[in-house]
Backbone as CSV, one residue per row, in Angstrom:
resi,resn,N_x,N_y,N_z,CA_x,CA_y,CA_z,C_x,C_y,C_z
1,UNK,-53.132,11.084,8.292,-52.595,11.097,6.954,-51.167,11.619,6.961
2,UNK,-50.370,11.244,6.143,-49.332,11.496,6.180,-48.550,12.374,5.152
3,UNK,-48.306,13.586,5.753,-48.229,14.952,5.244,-46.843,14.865,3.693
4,UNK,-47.135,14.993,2.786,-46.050,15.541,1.686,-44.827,15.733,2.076
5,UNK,-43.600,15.352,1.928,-42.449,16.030,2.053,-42.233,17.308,1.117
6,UNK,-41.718,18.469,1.462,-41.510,19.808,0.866,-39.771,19.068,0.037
7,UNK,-40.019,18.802,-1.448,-38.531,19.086,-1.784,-38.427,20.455,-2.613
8,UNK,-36.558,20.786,-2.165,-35.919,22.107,-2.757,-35.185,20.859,-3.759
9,UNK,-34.524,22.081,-4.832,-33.882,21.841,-5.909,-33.047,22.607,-5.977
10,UNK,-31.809,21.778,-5.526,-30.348,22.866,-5.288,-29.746,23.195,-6.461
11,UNK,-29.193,24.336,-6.244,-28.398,24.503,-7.650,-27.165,24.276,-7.666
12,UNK,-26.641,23.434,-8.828,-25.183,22.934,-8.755,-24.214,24.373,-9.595
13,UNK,-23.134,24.349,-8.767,-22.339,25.481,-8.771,-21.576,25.087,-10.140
14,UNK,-20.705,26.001,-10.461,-19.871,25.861,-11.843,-19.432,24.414,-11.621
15,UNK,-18.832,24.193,-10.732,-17.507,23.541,-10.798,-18.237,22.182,-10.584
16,UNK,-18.969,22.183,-9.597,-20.280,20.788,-10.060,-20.584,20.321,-10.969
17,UNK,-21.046,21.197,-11.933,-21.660,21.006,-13.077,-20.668,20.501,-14.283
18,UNK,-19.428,21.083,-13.723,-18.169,20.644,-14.868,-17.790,18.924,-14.609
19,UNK,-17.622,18.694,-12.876,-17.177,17.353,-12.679,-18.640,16.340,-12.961
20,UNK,-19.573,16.833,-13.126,-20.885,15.679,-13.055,-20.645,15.703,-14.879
21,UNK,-20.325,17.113,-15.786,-20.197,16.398,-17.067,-19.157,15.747,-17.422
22,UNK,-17.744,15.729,-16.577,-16.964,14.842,-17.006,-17.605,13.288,-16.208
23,UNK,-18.160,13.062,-15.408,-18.304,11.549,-14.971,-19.334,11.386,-15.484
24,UNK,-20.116,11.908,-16.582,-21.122,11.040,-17.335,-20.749,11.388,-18.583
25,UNK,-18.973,11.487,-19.616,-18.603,11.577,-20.296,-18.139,9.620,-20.222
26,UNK,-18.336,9.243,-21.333,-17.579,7.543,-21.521,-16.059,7.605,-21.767
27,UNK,-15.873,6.561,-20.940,-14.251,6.974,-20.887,-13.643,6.172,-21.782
28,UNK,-12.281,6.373,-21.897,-11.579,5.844,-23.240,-10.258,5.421,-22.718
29,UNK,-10.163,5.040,-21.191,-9.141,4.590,-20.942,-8.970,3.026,-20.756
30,UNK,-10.176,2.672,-21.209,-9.818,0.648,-21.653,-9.199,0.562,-22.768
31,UNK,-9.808,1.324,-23.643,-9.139,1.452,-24.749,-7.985,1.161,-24.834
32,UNK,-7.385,2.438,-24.572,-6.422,3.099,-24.011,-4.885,2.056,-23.720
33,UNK,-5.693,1.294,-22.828,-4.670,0.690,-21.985,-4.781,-1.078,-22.250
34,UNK,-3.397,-1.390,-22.265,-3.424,-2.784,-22.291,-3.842,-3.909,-21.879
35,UNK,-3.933,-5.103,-21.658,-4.568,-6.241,-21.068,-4.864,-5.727,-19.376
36,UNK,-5.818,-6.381,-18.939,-6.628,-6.316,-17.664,-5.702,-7.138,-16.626
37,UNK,-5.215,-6.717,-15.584,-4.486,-7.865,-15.129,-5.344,-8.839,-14.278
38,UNK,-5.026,-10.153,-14.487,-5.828,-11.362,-14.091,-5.219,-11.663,-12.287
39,UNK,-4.446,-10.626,-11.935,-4.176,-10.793,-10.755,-3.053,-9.353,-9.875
40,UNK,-3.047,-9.658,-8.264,-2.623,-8.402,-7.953,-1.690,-9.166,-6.433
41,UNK,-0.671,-8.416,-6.535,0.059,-9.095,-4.979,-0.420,-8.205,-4.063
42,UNK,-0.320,-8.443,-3.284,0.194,-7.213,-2.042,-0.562,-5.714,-1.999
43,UNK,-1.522,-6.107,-3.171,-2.235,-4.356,-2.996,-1.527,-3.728,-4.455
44,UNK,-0.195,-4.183,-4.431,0.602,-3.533,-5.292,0.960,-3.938,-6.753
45,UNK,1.174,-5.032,-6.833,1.992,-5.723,-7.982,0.934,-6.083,-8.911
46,UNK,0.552,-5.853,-10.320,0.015,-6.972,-10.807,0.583,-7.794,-11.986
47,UNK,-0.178,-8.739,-12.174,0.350,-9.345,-13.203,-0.834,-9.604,-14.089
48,UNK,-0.130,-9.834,-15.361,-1.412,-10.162,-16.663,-1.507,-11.786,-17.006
49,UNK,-0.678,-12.399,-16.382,-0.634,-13.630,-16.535,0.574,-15.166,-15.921
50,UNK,-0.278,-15.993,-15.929,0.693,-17.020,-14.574,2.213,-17.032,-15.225
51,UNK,2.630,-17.011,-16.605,3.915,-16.801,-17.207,4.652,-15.935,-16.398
52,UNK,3.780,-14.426,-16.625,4.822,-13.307,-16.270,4.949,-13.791,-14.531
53,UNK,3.653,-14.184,-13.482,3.969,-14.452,-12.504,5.206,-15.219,-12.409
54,UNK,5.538,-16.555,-13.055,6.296,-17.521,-12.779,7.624,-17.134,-13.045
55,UNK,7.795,-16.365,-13.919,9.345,-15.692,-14.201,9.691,-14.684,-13.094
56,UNK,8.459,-14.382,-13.160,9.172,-12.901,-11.804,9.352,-13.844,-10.317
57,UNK,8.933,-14.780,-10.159,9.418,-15.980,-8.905,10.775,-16.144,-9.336
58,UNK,10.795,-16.635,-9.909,12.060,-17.424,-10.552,13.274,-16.686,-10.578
59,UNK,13.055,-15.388,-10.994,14.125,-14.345,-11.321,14.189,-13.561,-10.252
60,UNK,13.521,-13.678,-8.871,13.978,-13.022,-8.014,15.000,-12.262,-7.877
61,UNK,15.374,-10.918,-8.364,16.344,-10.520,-7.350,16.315,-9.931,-5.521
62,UNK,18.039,-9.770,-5.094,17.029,-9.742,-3.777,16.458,-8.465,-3.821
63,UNK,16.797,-7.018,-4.267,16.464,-5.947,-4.352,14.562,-6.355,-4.175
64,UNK,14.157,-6.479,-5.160,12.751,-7.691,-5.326,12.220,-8.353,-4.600
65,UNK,12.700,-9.006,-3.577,12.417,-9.783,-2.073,12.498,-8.767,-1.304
66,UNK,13.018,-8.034,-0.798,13.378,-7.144,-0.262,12.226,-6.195,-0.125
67,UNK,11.682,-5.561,-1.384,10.199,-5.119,-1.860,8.768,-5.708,-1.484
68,UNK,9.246,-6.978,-1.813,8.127,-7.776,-1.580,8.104,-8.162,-0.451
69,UNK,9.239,-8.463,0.558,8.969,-8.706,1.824,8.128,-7.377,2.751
70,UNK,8.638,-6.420,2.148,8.177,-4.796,2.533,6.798,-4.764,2.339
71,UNK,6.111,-4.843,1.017,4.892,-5.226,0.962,3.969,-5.595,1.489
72,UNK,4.763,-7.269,1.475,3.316,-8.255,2.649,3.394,-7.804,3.529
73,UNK,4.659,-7.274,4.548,4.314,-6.915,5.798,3.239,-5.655,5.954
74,UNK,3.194,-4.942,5.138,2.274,-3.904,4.939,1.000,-3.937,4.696
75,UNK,0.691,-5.150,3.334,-0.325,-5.861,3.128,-1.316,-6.348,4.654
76,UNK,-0.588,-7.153,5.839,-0.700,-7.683,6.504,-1.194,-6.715,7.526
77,UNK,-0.669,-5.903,7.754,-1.213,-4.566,8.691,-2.372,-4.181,8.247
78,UNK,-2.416,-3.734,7.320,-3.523,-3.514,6.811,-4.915,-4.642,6.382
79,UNK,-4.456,-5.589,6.671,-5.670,-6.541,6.975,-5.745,-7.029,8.363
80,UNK,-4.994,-6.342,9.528,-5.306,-5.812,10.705,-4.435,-7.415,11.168
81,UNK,-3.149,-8.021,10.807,-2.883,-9.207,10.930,-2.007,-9.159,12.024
82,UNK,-1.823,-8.163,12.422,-0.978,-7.675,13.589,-1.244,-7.207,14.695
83,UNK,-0.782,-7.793,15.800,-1.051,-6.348,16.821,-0.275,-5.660,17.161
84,UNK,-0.993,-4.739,17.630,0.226,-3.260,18.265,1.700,-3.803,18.227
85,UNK,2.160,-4.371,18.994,3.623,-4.149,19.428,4.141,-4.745,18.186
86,UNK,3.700,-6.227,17.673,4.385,-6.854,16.015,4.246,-5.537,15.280
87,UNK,3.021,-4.853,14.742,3.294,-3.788,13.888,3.954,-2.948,14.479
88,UNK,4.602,-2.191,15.533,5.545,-1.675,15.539,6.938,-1.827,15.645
89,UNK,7.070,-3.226,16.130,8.411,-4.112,15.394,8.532,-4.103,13.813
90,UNK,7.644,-4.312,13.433,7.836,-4.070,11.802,8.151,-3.053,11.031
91,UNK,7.393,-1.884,11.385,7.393,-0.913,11.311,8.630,-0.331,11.061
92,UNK,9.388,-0.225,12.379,10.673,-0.163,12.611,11.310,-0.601,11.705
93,UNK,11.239,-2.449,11.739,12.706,-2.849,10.738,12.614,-2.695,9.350
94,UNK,11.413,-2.046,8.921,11.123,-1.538,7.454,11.881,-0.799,7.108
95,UNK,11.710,0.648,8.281,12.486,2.028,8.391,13.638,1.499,8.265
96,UNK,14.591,0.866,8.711,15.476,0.368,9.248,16.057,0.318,7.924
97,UNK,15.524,-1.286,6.943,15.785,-1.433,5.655,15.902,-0.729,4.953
98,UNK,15.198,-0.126,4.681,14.575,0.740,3.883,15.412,2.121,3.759
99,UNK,15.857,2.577,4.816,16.178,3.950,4.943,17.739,3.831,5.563
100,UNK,18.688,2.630,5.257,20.398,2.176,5.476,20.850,3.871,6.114
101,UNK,20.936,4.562,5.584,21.929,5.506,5.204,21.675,6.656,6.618
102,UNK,20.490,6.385,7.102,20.168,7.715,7.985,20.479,7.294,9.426
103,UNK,21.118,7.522,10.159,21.342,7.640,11.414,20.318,6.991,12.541
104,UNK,20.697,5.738,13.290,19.449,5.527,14.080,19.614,5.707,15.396
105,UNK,18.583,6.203,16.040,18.454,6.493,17.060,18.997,5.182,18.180
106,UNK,19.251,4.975,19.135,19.512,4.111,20.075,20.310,2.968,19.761
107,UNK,20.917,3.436,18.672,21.746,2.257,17.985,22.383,1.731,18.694
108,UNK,22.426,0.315,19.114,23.799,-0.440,20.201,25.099,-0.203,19.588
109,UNK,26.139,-0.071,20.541,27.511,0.533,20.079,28.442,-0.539,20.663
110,UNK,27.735,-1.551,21.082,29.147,-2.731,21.144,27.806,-3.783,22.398
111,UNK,28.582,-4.498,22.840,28.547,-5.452,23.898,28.260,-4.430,25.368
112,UNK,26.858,-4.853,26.067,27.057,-4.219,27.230,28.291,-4.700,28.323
113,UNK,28.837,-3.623,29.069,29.538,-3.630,30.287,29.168,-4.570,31.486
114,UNK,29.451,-5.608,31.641,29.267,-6.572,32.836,30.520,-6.210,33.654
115,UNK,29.990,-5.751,35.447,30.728,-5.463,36.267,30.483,-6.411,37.206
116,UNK,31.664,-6.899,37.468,31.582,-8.373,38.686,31.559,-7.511,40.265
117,UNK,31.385,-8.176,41.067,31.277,-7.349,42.719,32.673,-8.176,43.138
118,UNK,33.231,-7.174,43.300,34.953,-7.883,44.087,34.374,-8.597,45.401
């Protein structure tokens, strides 16, 4: 025969008891908040509709490409679309973009030196 399990009945601490009554409080942030968006880029972007999509194509700036190129490549890593060495080529020329102003390491400083043998 197969013996009873013994259950305990833990006791939930203050601070338990505060977050379990806020997540079975109904929330009011649909309300709240405007249309649902019917779509999402990159993890990041959404949109509420193919209009607003089609203008924001259209009106590209590059600042905007620039973003969005940043994105998918990120997007893309993260759906594992890369391997090692591409994601750390990318990686890089993100930093690169992304961060103009800061000093890079191993930066080429002209044309290498070709020495002929007399």
């Amino acid at each position: 025969m197969a013996r009873a399990k013994k259950t305990t009945t833990k006791t939930e601490t203050p601070v338990e008891e505060k977050v379990n009554e806020v997540l079975e409080q109904p929330t009011q942030q649909a309300e709240q908040e405007g249309p649902q968006p019917i779509g999402q880029l990159f993890n990041v972007i959404n949109y509420n509709n193919v209009e607003d999509l089609d203008n924001f194509i259209k009106n590209m700036t590059p600042d905007q490409g620039l973003y969005i190129l940043v994105q998918a490549a990120r997007a893309a890593h993260g759906r594992n679309a890369f391997g090692m060495e591409e994601a750390e080529t990318i990686s890089k020329a993100i930093r690169v973009i992304t961060n103009p102003g800061t000093p890079q390491e191993n930066q080429p400083v002209g044309e290498p030196e070709v020495h002929k043998a007399e």
